[in-house]
Structures are given as C-alpha cells and as structure tokens.
The first five atom37 places (N, CA, C, CB, O) and aatype in JSON, in Angstrom:
{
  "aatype": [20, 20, 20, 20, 20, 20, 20, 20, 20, 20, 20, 20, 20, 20, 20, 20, 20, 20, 20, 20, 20, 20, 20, 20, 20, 20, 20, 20, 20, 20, 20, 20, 20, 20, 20, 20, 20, 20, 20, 20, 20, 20, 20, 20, 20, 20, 20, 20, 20, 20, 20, 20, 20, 20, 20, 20, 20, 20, 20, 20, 20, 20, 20, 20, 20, 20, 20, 20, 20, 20, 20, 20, 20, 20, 20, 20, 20, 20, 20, 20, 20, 20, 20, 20, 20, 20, 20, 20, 20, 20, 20, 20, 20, 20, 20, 20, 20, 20, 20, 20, 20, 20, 20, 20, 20, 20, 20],
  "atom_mask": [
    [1, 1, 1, 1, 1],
    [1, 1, 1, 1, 1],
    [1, 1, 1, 1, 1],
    [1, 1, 1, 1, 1],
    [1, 1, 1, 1, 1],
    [1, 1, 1, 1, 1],
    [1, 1, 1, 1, 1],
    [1, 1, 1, 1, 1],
    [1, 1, 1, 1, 1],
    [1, 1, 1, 1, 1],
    [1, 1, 1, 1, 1],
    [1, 1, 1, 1, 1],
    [1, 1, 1, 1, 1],
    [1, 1, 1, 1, 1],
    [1, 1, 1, 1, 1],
    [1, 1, 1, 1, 1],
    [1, 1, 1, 1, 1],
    [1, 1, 1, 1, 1],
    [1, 1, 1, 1, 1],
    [1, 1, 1, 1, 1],
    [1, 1, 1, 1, 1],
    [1, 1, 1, 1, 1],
    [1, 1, 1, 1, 1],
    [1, 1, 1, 1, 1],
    [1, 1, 1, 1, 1],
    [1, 1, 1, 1, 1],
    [1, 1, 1, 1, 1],
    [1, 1, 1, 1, 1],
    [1, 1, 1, 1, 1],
    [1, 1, 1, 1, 1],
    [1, 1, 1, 1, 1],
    [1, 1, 1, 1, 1],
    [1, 1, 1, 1, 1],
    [1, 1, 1, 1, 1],
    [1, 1, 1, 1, 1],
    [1, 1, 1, 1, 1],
    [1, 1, 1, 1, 1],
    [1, 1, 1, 1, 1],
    [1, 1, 1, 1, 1],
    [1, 1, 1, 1, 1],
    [1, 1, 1, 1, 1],
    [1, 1, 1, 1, 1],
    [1, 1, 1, 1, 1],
    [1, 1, 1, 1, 1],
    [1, 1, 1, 1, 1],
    [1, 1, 1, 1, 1],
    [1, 1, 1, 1, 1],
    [1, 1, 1, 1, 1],
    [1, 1, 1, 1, 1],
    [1, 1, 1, 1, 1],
    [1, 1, 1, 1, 1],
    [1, 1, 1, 1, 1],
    [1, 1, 1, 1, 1],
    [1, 1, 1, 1, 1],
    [1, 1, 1, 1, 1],
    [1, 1, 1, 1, 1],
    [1, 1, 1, 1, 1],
    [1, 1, 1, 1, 1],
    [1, 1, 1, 1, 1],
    [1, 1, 1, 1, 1],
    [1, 1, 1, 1, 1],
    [1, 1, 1, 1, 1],
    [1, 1, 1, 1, 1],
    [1, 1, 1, 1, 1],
    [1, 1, 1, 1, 1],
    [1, 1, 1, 1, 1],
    [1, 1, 1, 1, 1],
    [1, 1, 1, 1, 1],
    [1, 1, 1, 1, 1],
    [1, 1, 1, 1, 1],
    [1, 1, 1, 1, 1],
    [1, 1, 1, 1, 1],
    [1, 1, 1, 1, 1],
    [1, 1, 1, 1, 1],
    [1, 1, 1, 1, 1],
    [1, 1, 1, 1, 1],
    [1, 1, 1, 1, 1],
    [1, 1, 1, 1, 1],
    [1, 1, 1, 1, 1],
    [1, 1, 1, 1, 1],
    [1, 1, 1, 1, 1],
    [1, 1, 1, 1, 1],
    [1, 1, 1, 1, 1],
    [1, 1, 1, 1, 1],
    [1, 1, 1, 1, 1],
    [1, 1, 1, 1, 1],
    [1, 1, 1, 1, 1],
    [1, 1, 1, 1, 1],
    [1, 1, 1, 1, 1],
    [1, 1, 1, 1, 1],
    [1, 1, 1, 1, 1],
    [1, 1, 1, 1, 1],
    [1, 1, 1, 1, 1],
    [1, 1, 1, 1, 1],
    [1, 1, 1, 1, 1],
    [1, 1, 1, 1, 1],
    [1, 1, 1, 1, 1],
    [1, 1, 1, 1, 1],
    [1, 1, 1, 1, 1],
    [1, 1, 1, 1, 1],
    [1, 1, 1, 1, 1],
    [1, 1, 1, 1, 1],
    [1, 1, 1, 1, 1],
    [1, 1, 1, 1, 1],
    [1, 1, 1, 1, 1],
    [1, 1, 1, 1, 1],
    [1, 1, 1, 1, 1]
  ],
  "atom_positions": [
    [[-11.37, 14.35, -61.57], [-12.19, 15.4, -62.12], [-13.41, 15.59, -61.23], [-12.59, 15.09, -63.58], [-14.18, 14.67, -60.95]],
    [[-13.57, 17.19, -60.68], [-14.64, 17.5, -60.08], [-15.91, 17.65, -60.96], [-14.36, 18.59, -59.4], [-15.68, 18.23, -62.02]],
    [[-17.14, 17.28, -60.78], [-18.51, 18.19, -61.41], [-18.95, 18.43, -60.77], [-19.48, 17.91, -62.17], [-19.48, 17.74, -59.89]],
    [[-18.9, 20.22, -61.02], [-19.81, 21.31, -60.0], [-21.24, 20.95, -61.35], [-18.92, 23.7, -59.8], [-21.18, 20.99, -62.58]],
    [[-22.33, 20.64, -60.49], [-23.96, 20.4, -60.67], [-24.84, 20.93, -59.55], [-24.32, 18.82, -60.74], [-24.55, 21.53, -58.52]],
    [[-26.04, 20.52, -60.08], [-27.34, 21.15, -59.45], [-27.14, 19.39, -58.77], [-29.07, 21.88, -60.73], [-26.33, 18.5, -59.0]],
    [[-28.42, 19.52, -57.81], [-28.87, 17.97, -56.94], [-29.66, 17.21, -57.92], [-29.96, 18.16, -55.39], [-29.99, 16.21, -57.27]],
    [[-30.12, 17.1, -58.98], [-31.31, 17.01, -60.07], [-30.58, 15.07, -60.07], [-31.13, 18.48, -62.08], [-29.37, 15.04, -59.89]],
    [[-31.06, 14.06, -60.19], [-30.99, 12.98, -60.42], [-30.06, 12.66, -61.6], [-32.15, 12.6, -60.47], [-29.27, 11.74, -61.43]],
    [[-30.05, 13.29, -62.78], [-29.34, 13.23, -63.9], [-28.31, 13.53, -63.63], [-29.68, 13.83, -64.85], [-27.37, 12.9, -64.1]],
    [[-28.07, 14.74, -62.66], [-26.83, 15.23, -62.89], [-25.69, 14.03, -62.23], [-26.78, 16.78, -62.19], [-24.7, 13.39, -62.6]],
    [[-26.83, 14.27, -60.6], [-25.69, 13.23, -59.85], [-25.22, 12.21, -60.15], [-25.93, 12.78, -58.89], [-24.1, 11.81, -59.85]],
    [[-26.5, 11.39, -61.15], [-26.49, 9.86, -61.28], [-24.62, 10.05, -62.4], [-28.5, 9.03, -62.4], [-23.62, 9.33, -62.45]],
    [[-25.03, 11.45, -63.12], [-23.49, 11.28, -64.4], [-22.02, 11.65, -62.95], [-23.54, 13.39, -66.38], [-20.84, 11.3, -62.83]],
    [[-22.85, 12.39, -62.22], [-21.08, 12.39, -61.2], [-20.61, 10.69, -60.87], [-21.33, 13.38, -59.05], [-19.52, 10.14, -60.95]],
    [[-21.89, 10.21, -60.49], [-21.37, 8.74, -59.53], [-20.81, 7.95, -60.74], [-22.84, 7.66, -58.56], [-19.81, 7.3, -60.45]],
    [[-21.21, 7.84, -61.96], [-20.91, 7.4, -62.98], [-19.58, 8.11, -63.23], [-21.93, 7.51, -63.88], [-18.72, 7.61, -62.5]],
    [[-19.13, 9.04, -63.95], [-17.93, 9.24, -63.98], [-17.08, 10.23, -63.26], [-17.81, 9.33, -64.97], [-15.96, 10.31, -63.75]],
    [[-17.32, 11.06, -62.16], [-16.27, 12.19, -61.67], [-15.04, 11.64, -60.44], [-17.3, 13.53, -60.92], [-15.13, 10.63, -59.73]],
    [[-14.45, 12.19, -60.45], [-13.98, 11.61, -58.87], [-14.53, 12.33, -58.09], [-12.5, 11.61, -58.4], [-14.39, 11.84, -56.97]],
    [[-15.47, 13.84, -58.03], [-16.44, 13.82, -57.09], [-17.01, 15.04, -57.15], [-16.0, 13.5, -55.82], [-16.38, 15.84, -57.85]],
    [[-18.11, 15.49, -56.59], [-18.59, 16.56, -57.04], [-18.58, 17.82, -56.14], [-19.77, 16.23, -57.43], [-18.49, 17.83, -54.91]],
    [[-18.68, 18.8, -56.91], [-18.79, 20.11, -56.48], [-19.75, 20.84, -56.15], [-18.4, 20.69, -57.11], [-20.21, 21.39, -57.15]],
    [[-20.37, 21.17, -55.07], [-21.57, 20.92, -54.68], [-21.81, 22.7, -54.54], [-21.69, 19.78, -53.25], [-20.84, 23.45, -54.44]],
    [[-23.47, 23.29, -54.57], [-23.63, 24.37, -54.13], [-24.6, 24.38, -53.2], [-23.77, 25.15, -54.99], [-25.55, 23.59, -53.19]],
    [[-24.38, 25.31, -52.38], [-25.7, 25.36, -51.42], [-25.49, 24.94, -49.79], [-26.84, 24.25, -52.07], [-24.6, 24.1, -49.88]],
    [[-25.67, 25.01, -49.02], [-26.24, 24.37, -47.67], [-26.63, 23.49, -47.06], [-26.83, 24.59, -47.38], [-26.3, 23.03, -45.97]],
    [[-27.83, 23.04, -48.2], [-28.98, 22.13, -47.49], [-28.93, 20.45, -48.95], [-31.13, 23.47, -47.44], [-29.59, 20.03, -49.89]],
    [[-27.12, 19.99, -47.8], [-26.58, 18.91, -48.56], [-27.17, 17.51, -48.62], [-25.36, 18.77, -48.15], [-27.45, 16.67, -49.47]],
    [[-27.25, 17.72, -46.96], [-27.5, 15.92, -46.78], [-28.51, 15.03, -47.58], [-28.03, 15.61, -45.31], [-28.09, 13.94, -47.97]],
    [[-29.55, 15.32, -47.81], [-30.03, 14.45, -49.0], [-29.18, 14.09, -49.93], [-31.0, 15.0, -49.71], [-28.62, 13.0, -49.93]],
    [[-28.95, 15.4, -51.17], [-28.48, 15.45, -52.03], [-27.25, 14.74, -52.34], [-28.52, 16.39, -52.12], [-26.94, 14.45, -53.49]],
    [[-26.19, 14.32, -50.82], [-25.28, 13.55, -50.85], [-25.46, 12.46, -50.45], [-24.47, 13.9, -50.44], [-24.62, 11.7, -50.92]],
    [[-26.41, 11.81, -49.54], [-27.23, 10.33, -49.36], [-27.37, 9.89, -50.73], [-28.84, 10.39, -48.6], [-26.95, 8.78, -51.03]],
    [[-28.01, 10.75, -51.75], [-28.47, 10.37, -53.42], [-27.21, 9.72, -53.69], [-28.84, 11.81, -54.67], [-27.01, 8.51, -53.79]],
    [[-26.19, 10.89, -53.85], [-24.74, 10.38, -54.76], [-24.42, 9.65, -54.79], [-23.71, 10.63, -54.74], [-24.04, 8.97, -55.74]],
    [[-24.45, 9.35, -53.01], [-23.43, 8.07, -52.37], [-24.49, 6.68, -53.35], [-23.54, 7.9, -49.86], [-24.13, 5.85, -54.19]],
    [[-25.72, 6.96, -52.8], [-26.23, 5.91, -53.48], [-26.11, 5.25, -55.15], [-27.36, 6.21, -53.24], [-26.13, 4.13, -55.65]],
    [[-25.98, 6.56, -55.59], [-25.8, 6.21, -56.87], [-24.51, 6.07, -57.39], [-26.37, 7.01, -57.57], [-24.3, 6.07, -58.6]],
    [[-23.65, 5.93, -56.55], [-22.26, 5.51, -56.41], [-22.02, 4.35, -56.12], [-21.63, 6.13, -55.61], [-20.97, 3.91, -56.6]],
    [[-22.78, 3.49, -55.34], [-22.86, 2.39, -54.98], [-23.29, 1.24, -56.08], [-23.62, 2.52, -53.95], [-22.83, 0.1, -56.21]],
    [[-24.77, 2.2, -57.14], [-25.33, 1.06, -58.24], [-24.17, 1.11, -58.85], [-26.7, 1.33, -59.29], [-23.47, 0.09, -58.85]],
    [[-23.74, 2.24, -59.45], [-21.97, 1.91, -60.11], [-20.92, 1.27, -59.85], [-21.24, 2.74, -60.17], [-19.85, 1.3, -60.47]],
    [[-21.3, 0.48, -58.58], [-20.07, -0.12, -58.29], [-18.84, 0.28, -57.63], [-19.73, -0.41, -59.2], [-17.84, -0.43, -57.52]],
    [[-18.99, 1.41, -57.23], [-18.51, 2.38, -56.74], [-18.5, 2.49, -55.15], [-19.1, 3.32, -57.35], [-19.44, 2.99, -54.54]],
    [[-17.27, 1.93, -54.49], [-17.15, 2.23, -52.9], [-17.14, 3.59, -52.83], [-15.85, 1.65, -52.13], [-17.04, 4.52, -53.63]],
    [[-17.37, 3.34, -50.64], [-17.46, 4.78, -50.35], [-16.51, 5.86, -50.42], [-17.77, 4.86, -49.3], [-16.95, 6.99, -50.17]],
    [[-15.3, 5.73, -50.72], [-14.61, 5.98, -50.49], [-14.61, 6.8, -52.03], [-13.89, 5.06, -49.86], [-14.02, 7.87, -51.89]],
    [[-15.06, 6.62, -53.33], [-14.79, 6.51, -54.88], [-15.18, 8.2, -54.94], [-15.96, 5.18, -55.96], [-15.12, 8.63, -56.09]],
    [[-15.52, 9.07, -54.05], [-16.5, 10.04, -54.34], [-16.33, 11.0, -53.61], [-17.73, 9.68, -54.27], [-16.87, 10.8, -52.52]],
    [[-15.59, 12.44, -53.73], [-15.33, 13.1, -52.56], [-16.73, 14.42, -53.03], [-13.35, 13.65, -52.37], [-17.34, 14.43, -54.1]],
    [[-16.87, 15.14, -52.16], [-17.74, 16.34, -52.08], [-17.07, 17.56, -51.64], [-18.85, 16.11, -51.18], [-16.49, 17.7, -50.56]],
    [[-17.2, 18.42, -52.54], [-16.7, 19.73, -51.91], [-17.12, 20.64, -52.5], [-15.41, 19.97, -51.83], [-17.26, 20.69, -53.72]],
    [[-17.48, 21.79, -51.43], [-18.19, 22.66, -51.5], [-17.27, 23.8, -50.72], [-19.53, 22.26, -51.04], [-16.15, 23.67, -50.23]],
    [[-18.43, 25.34, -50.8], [-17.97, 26.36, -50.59], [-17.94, 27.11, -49.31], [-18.41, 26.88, -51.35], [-18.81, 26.29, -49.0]],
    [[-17.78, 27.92, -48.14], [-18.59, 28.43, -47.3], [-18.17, 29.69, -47.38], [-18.63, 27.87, -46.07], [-17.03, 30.02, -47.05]],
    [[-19.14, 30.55, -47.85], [-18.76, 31.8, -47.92], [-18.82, 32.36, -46.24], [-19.76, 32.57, -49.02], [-19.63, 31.96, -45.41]],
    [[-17.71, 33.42, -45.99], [-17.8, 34.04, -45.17], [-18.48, 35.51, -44.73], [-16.93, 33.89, -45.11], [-18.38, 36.61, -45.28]],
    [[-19.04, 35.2, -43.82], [-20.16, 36.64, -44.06], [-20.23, 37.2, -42.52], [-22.15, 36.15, -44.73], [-20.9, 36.53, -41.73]],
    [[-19.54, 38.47, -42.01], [-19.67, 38.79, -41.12], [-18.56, 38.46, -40.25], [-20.68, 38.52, -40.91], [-17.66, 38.03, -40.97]],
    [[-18.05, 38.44, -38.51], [-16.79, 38.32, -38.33], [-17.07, 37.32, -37.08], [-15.94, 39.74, -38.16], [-16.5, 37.63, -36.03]],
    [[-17.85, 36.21, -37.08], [-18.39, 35.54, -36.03], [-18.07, 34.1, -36.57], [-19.98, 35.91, -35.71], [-18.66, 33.44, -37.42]],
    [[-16.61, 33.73, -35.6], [-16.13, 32.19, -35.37], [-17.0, 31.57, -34.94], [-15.08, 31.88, -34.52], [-16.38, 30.5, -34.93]],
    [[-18.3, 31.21, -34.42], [-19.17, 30.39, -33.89], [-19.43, 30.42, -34.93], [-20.01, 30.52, -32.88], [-18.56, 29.82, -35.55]],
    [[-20.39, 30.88, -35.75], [-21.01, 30.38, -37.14], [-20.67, 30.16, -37.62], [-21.51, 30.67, -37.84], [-21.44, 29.53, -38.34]],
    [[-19.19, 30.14, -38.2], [-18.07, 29.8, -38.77], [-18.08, 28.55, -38.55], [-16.97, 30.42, -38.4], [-18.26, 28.02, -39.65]],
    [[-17.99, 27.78, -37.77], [-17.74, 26.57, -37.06], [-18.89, 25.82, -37.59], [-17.66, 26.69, -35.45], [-18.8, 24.94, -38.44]],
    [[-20.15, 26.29, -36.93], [-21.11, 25.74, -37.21], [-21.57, 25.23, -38.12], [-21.61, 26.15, -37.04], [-21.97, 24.06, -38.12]],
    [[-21.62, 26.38, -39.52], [-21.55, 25.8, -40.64], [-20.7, 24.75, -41.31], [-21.5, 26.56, -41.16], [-21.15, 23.83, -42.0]],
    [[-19.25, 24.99, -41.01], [-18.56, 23.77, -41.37], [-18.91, 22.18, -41.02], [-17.4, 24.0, -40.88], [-18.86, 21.12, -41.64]],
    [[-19.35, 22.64, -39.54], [-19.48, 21.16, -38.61], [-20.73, 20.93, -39.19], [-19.49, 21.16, -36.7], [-21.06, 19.89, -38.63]],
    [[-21.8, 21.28, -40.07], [-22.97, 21.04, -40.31], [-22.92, 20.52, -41.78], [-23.79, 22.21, -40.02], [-23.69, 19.6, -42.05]],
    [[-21.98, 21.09, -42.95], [-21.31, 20.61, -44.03], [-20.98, 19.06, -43.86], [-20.1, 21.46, -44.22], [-21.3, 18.08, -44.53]],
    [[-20.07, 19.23, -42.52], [-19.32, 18.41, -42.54], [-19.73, 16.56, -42.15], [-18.47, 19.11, -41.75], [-19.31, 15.46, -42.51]],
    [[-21.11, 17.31, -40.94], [-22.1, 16.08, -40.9], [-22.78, 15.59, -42.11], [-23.17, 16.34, -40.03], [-23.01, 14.4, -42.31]],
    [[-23.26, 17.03, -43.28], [-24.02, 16.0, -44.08], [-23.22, 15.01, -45.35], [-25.18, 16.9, -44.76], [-23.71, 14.32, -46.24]],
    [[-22.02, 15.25, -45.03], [-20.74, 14.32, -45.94], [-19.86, 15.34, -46.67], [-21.42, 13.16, -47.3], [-19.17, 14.87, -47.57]],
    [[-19.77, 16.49, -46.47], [-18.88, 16.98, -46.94], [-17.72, 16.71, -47.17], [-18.85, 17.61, -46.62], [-17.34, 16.03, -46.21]],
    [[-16.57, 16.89, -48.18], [-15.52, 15.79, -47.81], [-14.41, 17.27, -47.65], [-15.1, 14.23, -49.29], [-13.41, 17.27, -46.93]],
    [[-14.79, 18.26, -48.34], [-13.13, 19.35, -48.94], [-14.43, 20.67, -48.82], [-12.04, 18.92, -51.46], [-15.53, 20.81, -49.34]],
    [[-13.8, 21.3, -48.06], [-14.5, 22.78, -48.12], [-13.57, 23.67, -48.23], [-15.34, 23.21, -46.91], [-12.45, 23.36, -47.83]],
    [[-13.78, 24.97, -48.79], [-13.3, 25.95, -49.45], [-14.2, 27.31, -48.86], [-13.4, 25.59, -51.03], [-15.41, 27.36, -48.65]],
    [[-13.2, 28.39, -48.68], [-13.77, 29.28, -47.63], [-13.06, 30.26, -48.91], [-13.22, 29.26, -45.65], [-12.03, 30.18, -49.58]],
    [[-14.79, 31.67, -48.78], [-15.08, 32.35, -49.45], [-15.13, 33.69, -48.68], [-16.03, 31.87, -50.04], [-15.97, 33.89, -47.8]],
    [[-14.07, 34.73, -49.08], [-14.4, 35.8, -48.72], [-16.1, 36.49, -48.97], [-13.35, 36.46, -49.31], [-16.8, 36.12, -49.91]],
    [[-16.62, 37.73, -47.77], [-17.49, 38.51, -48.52], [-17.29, 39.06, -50.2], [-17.57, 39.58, -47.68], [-16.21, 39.49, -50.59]],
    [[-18.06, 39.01, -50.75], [-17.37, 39.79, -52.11], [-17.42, 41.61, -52.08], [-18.4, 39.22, -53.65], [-17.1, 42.24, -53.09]],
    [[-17.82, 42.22, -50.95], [-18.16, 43.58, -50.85], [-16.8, 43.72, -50.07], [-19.69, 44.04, -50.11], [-16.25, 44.81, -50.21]],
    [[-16.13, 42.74, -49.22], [-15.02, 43.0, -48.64], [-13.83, 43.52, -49.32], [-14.74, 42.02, -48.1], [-13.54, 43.3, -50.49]],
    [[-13.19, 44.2, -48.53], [-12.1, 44.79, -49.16], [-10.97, 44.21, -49.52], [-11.75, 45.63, -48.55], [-11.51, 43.12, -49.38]],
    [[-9.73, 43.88, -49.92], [-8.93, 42.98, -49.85], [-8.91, 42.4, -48.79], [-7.94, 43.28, -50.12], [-9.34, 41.27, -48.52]],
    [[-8.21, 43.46, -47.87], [-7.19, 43.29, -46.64], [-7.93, 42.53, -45.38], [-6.63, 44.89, -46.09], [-7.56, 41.84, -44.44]],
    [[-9.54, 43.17, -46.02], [-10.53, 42.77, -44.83], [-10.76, 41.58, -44.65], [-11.74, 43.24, -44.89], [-10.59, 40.89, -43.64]],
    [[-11.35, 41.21, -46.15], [-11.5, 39.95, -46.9], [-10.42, 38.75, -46.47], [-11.34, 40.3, -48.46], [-10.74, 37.58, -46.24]],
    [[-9.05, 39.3, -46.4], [-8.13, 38.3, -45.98], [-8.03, 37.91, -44.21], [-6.73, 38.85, -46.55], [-7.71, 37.01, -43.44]],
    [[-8.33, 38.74, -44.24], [-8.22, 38.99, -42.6], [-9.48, 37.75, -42.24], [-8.71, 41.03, -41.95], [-9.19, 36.85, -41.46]],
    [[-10.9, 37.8, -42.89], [-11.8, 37.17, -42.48], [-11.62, 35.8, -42.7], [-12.81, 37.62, -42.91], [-11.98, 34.89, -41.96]],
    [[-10.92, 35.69, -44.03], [-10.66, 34.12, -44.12], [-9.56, 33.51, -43.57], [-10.56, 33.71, -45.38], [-9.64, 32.28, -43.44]],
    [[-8.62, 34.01, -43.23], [-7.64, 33.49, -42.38], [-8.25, 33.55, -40.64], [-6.19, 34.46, -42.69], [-7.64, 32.79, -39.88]],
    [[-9.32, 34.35, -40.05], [-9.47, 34.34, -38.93], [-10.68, 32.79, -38.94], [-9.92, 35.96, -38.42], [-10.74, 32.0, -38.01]],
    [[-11.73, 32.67, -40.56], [-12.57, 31.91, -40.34], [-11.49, 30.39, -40.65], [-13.95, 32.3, -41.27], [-12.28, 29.52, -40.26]],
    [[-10.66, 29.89, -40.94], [-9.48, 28.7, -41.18], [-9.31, 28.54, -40.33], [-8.3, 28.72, -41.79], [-9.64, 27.44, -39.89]],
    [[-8.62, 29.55, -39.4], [-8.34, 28.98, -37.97], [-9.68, 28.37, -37.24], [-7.73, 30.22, -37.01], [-9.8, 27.19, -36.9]],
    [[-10.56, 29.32, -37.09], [-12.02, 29.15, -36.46], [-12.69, 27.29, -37.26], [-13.26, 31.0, -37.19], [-13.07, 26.22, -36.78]],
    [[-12.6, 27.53, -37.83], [-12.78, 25.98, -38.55], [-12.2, 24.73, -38.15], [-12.29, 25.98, -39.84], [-12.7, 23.72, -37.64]],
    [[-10.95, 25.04, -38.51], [-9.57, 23.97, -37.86], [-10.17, 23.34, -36.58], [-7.91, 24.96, -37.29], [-10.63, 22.2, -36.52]],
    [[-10.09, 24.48, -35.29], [-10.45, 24.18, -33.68], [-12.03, 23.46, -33.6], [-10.46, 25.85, -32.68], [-12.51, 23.15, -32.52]]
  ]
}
C-alpha cells in the first residue's frame, strides 16, 4: 500500500510506520525522503522496506529536461516515477509527448 502525503513529520513518520511506500508530490524531494528513510529506520525498517514514487508531468517537447528532471528525482531517492501528460494537451499530442518523454528517460 502506497500513501500519497504532504512532507509534514506526522504524515511521513505514519508512511515509515505502516505503507510499503509513499507517494510523493512535488520536486524538491531530497530532504523529505532523507526524513522517511530515517523514520523507517526508528521502525525497524531496512532500506530497502520503502519505495517512493512520484509524478513528472510533462510540459513542453524538450528530452533534455525530460531527463533532467528524472535524473534529479532520481538522485534525491526516487524509487518509481510516473510520467504525466500536459493536461491542455490533446489526446494524440499528449500521447505522442509521453511516449517521446519514456524513451527520453529510459537513455
């Protein structure tokens, strides 16, 4: 079981306590997942007990930032990311962007 939460101490301290891992919002992770881990650890809880995953919305049609952001997710412990069309995008467009940003990710 995922819990999507805010970074707030309560929340995380109840993920490390019971989720198999949380669902994270936002960007600006790495603290917020240094916390978890930690409070995963008073639980008794190896590193391994706790995955993170979050979102990256796609915005615009540029594989470098694409990348970037992932590889920047991915430094601050990200474990499972999930790629988000624009929501103004059109279907076809929309698909087009997330299958061009998957590949762009992957490499």
């Amino acid at each position: 079981m995922l819990i999507g939460c805010g970074p707030d101490e309560p929340l995380l301290r109840r993920v490390a306590r019971i989720a198999d891992g949380w669902l994270a919002v936002g960007d600006q992770l790495e603290e917020p997942i240094a916390r978890l881990r930690g409070y995963a650890a008073q639980e008794g809880r190896g590193d391994g007990a706790l995955r993170v995953v979050t979102m990256l919305r796609i915005e615009g049609g540029e594989p470098d930032g694409w990348r970037a952001a992932a590889a920047k997710l991915e430094a601050a412990g990200v474990d499972e990311l999930s790629l988000a069309a624009p929501p103004d995008a059109p279907p076809k467009d929309g698909l087009r962007q997330l299958l061009a940003a998957g590949e762009a990710v992957r490499s």
